[in-house]
C-alpha positions in Angstrom: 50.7 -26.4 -51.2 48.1 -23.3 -50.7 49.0 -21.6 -47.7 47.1 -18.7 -46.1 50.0 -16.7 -47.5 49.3 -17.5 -50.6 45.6 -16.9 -49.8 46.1 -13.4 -48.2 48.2 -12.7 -51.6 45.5 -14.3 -54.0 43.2 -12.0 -52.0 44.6 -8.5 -52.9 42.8 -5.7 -53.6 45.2 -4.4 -56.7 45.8 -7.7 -58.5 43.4 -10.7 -57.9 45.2 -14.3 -57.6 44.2 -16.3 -61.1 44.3 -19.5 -58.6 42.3 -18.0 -56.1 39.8 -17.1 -59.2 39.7 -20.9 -60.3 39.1 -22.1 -56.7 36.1 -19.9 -56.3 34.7 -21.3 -59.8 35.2 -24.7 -59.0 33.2 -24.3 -55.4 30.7 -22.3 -57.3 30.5 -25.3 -59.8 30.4 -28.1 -56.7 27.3 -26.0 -55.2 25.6 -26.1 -58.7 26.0 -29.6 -58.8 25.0 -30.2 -55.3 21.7 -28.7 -55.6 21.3 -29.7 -59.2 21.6 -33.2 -57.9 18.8 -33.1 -55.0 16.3 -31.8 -57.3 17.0 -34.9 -59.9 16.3 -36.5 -56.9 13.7 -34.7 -55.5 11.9 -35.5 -59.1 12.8 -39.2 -59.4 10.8 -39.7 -56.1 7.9 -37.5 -56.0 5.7 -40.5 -57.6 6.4 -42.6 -54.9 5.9 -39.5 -52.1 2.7 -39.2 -53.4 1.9 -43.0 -53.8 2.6 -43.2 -50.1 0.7 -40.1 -49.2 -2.3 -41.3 -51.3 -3.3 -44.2 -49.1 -3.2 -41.8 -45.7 -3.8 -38.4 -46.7 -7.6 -36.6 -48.0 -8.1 -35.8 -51.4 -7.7 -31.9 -50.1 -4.2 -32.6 -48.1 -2.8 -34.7 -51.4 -3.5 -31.5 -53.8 -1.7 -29.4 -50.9 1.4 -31.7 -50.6 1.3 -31.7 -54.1 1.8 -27.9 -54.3 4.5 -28.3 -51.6 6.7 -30.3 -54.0 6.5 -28.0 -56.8 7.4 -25.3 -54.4 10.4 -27.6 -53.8 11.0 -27.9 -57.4 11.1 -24.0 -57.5 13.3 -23.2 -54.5 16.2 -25.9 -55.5 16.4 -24.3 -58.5 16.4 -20.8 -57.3 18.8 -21.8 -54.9 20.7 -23.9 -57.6 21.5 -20.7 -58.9 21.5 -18.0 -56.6 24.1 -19.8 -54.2 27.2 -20.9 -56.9 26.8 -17.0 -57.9 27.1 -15.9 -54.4 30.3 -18.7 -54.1 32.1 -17.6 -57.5 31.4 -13.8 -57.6 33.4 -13.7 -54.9 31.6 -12.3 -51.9 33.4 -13.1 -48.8 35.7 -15.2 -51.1 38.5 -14.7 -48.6 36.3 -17.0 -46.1 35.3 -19.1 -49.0 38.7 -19.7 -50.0 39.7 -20.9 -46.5 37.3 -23.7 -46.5 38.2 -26.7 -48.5 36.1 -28.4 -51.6 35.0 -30.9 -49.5 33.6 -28.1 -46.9 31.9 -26.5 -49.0 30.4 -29.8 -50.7 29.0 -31.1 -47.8 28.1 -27.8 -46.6 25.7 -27.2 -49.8 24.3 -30.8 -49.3 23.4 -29.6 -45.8 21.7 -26.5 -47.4 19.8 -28.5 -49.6 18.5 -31.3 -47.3 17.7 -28.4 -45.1 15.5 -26.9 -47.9 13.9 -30.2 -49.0 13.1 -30.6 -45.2 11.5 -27.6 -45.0 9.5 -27.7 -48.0 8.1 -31.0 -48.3 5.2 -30.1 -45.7 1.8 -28.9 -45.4 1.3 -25.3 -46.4 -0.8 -24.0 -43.6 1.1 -21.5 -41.4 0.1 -21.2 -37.7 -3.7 -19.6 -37.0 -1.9 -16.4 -35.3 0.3 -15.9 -38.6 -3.0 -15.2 -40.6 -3.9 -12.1 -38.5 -0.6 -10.8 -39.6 -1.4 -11.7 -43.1 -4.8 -9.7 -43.2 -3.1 -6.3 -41.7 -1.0 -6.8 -45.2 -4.0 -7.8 -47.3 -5.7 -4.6 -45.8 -2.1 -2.4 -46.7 -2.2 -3.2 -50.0 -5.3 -3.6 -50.9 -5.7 0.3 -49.7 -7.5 -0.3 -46.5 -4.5 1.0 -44.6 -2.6 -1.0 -41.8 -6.1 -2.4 -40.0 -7.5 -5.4 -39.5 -11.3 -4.4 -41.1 -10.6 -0.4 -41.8 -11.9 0.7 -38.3 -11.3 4.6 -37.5 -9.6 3.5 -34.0 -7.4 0.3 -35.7 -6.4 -2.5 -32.8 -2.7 -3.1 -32.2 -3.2 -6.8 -33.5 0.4 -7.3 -34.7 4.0 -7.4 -32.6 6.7 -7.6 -35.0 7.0 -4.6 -37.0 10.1 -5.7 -39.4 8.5 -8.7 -40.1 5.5 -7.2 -40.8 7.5 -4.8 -43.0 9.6 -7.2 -45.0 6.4 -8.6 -46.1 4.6 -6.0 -47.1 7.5 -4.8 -49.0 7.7 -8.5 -50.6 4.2 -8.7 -51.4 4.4 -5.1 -53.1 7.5 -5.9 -54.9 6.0 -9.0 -56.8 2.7 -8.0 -56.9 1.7 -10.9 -54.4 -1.2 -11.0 -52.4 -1.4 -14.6 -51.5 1.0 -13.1 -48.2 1.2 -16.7 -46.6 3.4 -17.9 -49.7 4.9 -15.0 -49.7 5.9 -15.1 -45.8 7.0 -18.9 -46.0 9.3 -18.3 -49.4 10.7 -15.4 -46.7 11.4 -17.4 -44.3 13.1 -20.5 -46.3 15.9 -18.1 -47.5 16.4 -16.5 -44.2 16.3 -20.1 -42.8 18.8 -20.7 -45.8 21.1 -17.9 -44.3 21.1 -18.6 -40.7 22.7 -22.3 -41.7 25.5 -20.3 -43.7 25.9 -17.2 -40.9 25.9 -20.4 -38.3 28.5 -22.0 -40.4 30.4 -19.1 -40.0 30.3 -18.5 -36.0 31.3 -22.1 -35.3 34.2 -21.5 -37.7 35.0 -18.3 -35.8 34.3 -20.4 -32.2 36.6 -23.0 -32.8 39.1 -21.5 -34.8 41.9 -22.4 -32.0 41.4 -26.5 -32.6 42.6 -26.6 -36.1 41.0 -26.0 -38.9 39.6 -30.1 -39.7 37.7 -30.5 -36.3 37.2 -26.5 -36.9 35.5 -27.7 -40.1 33.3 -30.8 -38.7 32.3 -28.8 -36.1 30.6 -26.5 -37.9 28.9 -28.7 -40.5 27.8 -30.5 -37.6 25.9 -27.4 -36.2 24.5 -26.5 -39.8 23.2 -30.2 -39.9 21.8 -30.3 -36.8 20.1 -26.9 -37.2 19.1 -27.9 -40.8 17.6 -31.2 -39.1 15.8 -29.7 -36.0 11.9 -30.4 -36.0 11.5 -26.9 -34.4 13.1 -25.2 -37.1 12.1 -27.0 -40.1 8.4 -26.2 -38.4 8.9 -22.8 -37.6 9.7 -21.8 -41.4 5.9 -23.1 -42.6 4.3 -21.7 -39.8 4.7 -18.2 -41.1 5.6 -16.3 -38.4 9.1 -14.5 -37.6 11.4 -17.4 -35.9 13.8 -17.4 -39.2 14.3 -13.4 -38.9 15.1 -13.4 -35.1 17.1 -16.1 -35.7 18.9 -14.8 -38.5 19.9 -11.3 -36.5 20.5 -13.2 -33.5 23.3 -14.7 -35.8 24.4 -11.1 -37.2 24.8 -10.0 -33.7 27.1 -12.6 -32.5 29.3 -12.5 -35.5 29.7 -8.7 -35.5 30.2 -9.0 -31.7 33.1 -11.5 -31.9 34.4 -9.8 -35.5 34.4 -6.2 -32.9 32.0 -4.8 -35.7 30.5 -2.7 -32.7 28.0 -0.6 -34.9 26.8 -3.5 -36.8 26.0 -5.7 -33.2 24.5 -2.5 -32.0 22.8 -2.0 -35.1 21.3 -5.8 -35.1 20.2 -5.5 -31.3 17.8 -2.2 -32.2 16.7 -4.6 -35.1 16.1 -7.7 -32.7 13.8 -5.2 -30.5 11.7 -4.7 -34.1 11.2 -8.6 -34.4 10.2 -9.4 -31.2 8.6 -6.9 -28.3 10.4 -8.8 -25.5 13.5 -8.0 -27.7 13.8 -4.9 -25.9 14.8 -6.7 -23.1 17.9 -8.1 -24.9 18.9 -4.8 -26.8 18.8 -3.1 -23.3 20.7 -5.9 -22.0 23.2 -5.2 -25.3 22.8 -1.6 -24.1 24.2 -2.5 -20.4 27.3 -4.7 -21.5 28.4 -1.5 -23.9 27.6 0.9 -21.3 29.8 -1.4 -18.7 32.3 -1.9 -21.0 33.0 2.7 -21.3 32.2 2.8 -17.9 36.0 0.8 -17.1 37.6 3.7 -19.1 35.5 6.3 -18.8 33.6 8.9 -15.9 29.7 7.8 -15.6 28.9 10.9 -17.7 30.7 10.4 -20.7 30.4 6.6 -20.8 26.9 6.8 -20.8 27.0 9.4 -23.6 29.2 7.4 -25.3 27.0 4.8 -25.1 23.9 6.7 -26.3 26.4 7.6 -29.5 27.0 3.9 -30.0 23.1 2.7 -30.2 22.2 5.8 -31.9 21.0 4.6 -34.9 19.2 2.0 -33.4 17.4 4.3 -30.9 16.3 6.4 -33.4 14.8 3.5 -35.6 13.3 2.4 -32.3 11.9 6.0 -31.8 10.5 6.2 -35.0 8.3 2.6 -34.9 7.1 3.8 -31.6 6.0 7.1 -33.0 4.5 5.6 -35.7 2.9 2.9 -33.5 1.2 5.7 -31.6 -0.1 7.6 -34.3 -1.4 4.6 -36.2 -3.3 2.6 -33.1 -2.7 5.2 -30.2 -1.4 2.3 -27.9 2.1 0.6 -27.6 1.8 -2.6 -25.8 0.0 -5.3 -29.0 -3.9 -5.8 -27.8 -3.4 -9.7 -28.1 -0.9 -9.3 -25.4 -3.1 -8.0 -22.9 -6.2 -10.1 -24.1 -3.8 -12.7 -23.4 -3.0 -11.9 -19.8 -7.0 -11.8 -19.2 -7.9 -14.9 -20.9 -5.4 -17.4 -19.8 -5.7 -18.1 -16.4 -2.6 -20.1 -15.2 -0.9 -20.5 -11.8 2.4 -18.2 -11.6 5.9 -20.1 -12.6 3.8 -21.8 -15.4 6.0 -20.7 -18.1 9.5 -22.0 -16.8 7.8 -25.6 -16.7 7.1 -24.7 -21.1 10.5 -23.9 -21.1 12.1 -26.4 -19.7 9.9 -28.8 -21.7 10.9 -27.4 -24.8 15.3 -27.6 -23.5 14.4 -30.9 -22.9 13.2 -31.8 -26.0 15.1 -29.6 -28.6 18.6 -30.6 -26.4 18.3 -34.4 -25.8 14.9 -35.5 -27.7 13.2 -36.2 -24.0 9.8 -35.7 -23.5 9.6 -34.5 -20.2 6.2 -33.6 -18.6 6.8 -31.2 -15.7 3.7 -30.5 -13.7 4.1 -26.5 -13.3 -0.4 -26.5 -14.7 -1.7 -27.4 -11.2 0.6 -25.0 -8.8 2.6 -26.1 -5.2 6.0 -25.3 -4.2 7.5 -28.6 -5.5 6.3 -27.8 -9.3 7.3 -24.3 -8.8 10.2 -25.2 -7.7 11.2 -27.8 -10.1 9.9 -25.8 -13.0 12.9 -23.3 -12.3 15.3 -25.5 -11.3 14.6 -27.8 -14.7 15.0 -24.3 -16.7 17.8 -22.9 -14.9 20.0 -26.5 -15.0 19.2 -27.3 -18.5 19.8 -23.7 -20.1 23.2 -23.6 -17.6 23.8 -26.7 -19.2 23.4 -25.8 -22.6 25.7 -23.0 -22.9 28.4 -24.4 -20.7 29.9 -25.4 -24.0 30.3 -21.7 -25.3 30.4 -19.8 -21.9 34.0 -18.8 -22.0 33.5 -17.1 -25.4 33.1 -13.3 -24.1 31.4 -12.8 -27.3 28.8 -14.5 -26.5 27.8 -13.4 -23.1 25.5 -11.3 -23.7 23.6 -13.8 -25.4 23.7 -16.3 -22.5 22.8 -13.6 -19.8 19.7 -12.4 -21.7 18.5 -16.1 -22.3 18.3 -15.7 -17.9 16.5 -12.8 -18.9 14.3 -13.8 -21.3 13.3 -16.6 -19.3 12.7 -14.6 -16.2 10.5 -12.5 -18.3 8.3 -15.7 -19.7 8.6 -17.5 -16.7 6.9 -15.1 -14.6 5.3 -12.5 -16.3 3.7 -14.7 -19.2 1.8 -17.7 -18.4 1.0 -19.3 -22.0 4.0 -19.8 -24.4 3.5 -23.4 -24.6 0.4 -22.1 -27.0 3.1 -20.1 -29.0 6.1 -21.8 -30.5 8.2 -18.8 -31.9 8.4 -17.2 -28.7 11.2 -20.5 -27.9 13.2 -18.8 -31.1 15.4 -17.1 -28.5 16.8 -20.9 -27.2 16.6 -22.2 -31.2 20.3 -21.9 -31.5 21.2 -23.8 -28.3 20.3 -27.3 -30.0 23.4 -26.7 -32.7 25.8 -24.3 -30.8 26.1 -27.1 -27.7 26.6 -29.5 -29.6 29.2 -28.1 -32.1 30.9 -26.9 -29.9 31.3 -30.0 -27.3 32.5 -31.6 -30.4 34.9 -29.5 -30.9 36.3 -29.8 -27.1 36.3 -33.8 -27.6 38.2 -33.5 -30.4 40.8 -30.9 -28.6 41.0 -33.6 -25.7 41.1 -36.8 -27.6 43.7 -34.4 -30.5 41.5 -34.7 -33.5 41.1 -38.3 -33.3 38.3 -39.9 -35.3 36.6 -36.1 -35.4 34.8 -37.0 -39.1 33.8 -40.2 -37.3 32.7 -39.0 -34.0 31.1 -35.9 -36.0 28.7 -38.5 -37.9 27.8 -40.1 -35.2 26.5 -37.2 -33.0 24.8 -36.3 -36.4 22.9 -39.7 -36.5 21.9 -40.0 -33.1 20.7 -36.1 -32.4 19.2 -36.4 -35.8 17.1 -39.3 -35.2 16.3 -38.5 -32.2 14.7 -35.1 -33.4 12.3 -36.4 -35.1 9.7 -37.3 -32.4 6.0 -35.8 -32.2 3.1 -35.0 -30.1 0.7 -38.0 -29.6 -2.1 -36.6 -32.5 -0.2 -35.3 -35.1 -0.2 -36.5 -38.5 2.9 -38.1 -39.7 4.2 -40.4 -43.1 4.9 -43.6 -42.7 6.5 -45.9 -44.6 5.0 -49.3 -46.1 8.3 -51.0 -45.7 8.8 -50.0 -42.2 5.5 -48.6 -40.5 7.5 -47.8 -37.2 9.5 -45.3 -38.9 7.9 -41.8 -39.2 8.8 -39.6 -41.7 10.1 -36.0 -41.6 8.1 -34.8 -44.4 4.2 -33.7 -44.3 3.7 -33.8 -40.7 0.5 -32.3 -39.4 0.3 -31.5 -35.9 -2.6 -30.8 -34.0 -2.9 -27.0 -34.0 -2.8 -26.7 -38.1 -4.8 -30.2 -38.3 -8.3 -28.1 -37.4 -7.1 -25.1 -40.0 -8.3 -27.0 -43.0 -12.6 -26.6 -41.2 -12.1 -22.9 -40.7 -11.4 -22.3 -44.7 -14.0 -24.5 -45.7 -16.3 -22.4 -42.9 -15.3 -19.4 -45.1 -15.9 -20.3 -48.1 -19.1 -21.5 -47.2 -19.8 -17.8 -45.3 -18.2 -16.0 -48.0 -20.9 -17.9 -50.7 -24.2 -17.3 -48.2 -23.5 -14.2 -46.0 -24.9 -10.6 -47.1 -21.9 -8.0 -46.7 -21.4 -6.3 -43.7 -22.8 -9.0 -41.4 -20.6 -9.8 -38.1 -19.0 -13.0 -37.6 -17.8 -14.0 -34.0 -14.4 -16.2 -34.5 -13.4 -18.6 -31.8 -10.2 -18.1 -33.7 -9.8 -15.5 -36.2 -6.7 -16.4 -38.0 -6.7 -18.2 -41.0 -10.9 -18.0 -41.4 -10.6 -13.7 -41.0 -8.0 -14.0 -43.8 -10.5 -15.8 -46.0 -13.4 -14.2 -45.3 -14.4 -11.3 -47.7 -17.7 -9.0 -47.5 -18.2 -9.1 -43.7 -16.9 -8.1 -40.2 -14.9 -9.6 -37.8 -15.8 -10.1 -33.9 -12.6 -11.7 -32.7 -13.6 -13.8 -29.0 -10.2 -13.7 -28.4 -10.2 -9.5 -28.0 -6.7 -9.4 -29.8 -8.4 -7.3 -32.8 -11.7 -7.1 -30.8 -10.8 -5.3 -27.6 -14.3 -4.6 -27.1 -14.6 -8.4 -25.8 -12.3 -8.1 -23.1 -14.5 -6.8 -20.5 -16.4 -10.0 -20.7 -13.3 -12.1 -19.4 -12.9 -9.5 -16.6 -16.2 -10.4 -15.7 -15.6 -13.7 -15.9 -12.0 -14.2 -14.4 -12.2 -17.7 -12.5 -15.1 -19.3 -13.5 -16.3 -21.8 -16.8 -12.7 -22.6 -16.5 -13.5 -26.8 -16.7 -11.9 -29.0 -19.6 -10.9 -26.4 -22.3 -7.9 -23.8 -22.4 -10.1 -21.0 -22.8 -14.3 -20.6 -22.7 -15.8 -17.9 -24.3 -17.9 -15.4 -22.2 -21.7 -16.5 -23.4 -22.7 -12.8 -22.7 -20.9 -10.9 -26.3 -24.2 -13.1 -27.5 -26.5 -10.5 -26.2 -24.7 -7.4 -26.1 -23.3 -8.1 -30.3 -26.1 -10.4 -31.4 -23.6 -11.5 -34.2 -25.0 -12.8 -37.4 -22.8 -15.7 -37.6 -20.5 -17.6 -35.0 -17.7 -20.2 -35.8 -16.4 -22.1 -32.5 -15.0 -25.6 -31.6 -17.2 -26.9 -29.5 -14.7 -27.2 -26.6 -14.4 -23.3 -26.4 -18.0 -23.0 -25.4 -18.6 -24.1 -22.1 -19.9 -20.4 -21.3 -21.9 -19.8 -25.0 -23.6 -23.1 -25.0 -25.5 -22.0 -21.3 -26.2 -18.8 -22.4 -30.4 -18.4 -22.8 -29.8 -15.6 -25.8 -27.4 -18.4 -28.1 -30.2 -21.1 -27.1 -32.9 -19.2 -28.4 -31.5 -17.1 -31.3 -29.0 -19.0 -32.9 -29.4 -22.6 -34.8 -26.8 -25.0 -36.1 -25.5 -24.7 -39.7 -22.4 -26.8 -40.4 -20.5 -28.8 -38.4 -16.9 -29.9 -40.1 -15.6 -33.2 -37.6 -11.8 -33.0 -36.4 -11.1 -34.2 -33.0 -9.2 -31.1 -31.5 -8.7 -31.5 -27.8 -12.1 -33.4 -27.5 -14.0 -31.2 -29.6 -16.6 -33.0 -32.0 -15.7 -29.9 -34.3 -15.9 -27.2 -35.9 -19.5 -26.1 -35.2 -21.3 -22.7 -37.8 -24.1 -21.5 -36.2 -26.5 -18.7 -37.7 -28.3 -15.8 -35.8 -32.2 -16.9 -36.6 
């Protein structure tokens, strides 16, 4: 029988184990197979995919979900290969060898639903992604790192590895269609948060034996590989993948006592995210406490300095960079942010607590933290505080993890209080993403220590079913599949929500600009996302102010008022003072514009392109006369 003796001998450095070499082979050759096998599939039922798509879907949407499943084609064969290399050339074969056939079968089953999942939807990435994508387009089309080559550029962008990796990408392959580029980047770093979250609920639950060890950890992979959030978060094109992935690196370095690599992962956290600062300095503190026990207050706090080092000095080095390149440190778009949203204080824990509801125990949960009063207040941190508490009750003992847990408090303090409007921005909930599969692992794993390993495959499926299922609700508006055999049952695949539902009017708006417009002419965007990205010829006036900060004394102006049915209104006045030759607005954004005398007189209607977004009638074009 193989024993970990045998194992640790099979392992050696000076004479590799011929058994532990035919092992690896044959998981390498059970991955292969694996994957091999969901892309037959994959193949076999495209036709009827698309037969079902065709009776609900526009002629435009069926061409883009027929790209999507070519790009599924293309990344289960990638992976096909890539992954039984990475098994059999025996990279961390010591870990692989610990895991049994079966593991690792149903662990590269998991990898390639997960993949399937995530490619078989609509191709548009979120509206804020695209401004990202145009500082790249700019980069490498020799504009330098600007949004439209202005001598003072805007600090429009807030991850700066992110924004790296795809530069670097798009360079590499000579890419410049960057939204591909940024989803193919964040299915394989999706790809390797299921394998690095394989391998903390390994380490996590070690101590219950190594079956229930086992089922708790594909259950987290499956449960991670099945969550709406993260399946949506890899299309939308912005950085939830990466911060998730380093999140990962830092709690497996920090329970393996790598201490460099978990200090190095914190100073790259604080480059994915600005409020990552916050947990690197939390990181900071627990290293700086942890001297300070052996150590005079001096020389622990040198010793800590010595510790984060590295990281520091990549930290001092973006900011230096930062300031020479845009003279400014805090993004634009955050402070245009705190100007145009006008929301009562507390707001944010009720958009927390929301989204713990609903990622946790599928509940849609309406908390009333919009209209202000102590009692929504109130509850909206009580809800946050309970169901986060709740959440990591599971894990808390682990001291590895604790300084994960305190900086979720942290975190949430931070968008609780100091930033009103995250329900509009879905990767700023990657910090609570690993919650959903951790908790639930790991209360597995303590079930099957009480009850001694009874059922645990059994119990493990179950769990799988019913959080599984239950994850797959959506927002009254969105766009999902159905099925002709049973209309009640929405499918995972192609679902539209809202927020990318009104993308498809802003391309056709620029293409239609982009044939008509003379160059250099100014276009106001309501939103400049994914219609800056395609426009070519002209400039940009962004009515937002997050790459136009010259539109932000106008909502200073107008703090308080024109506030009526729509999240933000436009201040009419940029009309007069810009006289832009083009403006492109949902009509529910222009409260403000639409009473302004300078719009009524000057500007006439051009296009309108229908889709019901929060009321509006649509997308209007209008054109200065």
């Amino acid at each position: 029988m193989f024993s970990f003796s045998t194992l640790q001998a099979g392992c050696g450095s000076n004479s590799p184990y011929p058994q532990g070499s035919w092992r690896l082979l044959t998981r390498a050759l059970l991955t292969f197979f694996v994957f091999s096998s969901t892309l037959v599939l994959v193949r076999m039922l495209e036709p009827a995919l698309l037969s079902a798509l065709a009776a609900q879907l526009p002629l435009s949407l069926l061409q883009d979900a027929r790209r999507a499943m070519t790009g599924v084609s293309a990344s289960l064969l990638v992976f096909s290969l890539a992954l039984p290399v990475f098994v059999g050339s025996g990279i961390c074969h010591r870990f692989i060898l610990r895991q049994s056939g079966l593991t690792i079968g149903l662990l590269a089953a998991i990898v390639s639903l997960a993949v399937v999942l995530r490619g078989l939807q609509f191709s548009y990435c979120i509206d804020d992604a695209y401004i990202d994508f145009r500082y790249i387009l700019n980069v490498l089309s020799g504009y330098g790192l600007s949004y439209q080559g202005e001598t003072a550029p805007p600090l429009g962008v807030s991850s700066p590895l992110h924004l790296l990796m795809l530069g670097l990408l798009c360079r590499l392959f000579s890419n410049q269609a960057v939204e591909q580029v940024s989803q193919s980047l964040n299915l394989s770093l999706d790809v390797i948060a299921i394998l690095l979250l394989f391998a903390l609920v390994r380490k996590l639950t070690a101590p219950v034996g190594s079956a229930a060890a086992a089922w708790a950890s594909l259950l987290a992979c499956a449960l991670y590989g099945i969550s709406s959030y993260s399946i949506f978060e890899v299309f939308r094109g912005k950085e939830t993948p990466l911060l998730v992935s380093l999140l990962l690196s830092y709690l497996l370095a920090t329970l393996a006592g790598r201490c460099r690599l978990r200090s190095f992962s914190a100073g790259l956290i604080a480059l994915t995210r600005p409020e990552g600062l916050l947990f690197f300095l939390t990181d900071s503190l627990s290293v700086f406490l942890s001297f300070l026990k052996e150590e005079a207050l001096p020389a622990a706090f040198f010793k800590t300095l010595r510790r984060q080092s590295l990281s520091l000095a990549l930290l001092a080095a973006v900011i230096l960079f930062t300031l020479v390149s845009f003279g400014a440190l805090v993004p634009s778009g955050m402070t245009a942010k705190w100007l145009i949203y006008d929301r009562p204080d507390w707001f944010g824990f009720a958009q927390l607590a929301q989204y713990l509801w609903r990622s946790l125990f599928a509940v849609t949960a309406t908390i009333d933290g919009a209209h202000g009063g102590f009692f929504s207040y109130g509850l909206s941190l009580a809800s946050f505080v309970f169901l986060t508490t709740l959440a990591v009750a599971p894990f808390y003992g682990q001291k590895g993890l604790r300084v994960y847990v305190f900086a979720l408090f942290v975190l949430g303090a931070f968008f609780g209080f100091l930033n009103a409007v995250i329900f509009v921005f879905p990767w700023y909930f990657a910090w609570w993403a690993l919650l959903f599969p951790l908790s639930w692992a790991l209360l597995f794993a303590h079930l099957a220590t009480a009850t001694r390993g009874i059922l645990p495959a059994s119990l493990a499926a179950m769990l799988a079913l019913l959080v599984g299922l239950l994850s797959w609700n959506y927002e009254p508006g969105d766009f999902v599949l159905r099925g002709t055999c049973c209309p009640a049952l929405a499918s995972p695949c192609f679902r539209l929500d809202v927020m990318q539902g009104r993308l498809p009017a802003y391309c056709q708006a620029a293409e239609y600009i982009n044939n008509v417009a003379k160059p250099g002419e100014l276009v106001a965007a309501g939103e400049l996302g994914i219609l800056g990205y395609n426009l070519r010829k002209v400039r940009v006036l962004d009515l937002h102010g997050i790459v136009s900060p010259e539109m932000l004394p106008f909502y200073r102006e107008q703090k308080g008022r024109y506030l009526g049915r729509s999240l933000i209104t436009f201040p009419g006045a940029f009309v007069e003072r810009f006289r832009p030759d083009w403006i492109v607005v949902y009509d529910v954004f222009c409260e403000s514009l639409f009473r302004e005398p300078s719009f009524q007189r000057d500007y006439k209607l051009e296009r309108i392109y229908p889709f019901p977004f929060y009321g509006s009638r649509g997308l209007f074009v209008f054109r200065r006369q």
